[in-house]
C-alpha positions in Angstrom: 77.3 -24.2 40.3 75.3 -25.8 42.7 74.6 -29.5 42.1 71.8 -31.6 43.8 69.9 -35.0 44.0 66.4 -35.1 43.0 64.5 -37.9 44.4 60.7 -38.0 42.7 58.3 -38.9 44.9 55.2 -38.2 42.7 53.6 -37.2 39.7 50.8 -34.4 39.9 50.4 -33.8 36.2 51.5 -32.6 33.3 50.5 -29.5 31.2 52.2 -27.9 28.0 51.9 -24.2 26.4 52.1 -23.9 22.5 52.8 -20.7 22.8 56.2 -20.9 24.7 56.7 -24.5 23.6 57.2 -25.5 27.0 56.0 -29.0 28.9 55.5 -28.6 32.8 55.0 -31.0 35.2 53.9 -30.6 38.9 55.5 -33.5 41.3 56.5 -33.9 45.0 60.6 -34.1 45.1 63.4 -34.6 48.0 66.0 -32.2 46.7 69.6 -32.3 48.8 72.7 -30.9 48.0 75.0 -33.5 46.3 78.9 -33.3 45.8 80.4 -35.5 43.0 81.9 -38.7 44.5 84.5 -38.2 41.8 86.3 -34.9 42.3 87.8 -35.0 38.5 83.9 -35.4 37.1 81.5 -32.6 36.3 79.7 -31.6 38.9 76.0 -32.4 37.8 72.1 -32.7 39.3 71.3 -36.3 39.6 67.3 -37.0 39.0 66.2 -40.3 40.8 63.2 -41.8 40.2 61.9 -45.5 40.0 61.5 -47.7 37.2 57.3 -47.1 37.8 57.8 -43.3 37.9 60.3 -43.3 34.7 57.7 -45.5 33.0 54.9 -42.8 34.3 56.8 -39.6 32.8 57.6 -41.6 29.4 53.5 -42.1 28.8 53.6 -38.0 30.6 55.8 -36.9 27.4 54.4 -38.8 24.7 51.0 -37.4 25.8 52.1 -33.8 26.2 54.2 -34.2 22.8 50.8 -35.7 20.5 49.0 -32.5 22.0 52.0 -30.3 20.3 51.8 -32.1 17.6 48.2 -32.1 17.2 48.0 -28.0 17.4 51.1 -28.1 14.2 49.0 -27.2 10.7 48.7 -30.2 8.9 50.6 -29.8 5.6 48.8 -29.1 2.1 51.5 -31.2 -0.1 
């Protein structure tokens, strides 16, 4: 498997599809290849972002999750 570091630069937006269930998000991103430092760990991705950006794709989600919820039928009990 091939591991890398992500480093977000930007947030473009956010979208989501009921029908496949799915949240997308459109950002600018460094991606380079990345060995584990630790050769007895899993290799992994890594996702880097900023404490602004991580705070930016928390309000993302929570958005992009009420608009899920807000297509779910209400229930009748």
């Amino acid at each position: 498997m091939k591991t890398h570091r992500i480093e977000l630069q930007k947030f473009k937006s956010a979208s989501n599809s009921s029908t496949r269930g799915t949240v997308s998000f459109r950002l600018d991103c460094l991606i380079v290849p990345h060995k584990p430092k630790d050769e007895d760990s899993e290799p992994a991705s890594v996702l880097e972002m900023s404490e602004a950006d991580a705070r930016v794709l928390l309000i993302l989600l929570k958005k992009q999750l009420a608009d899920f919820d807000a297509r779910k039928p209400k229930s009748r009990f």
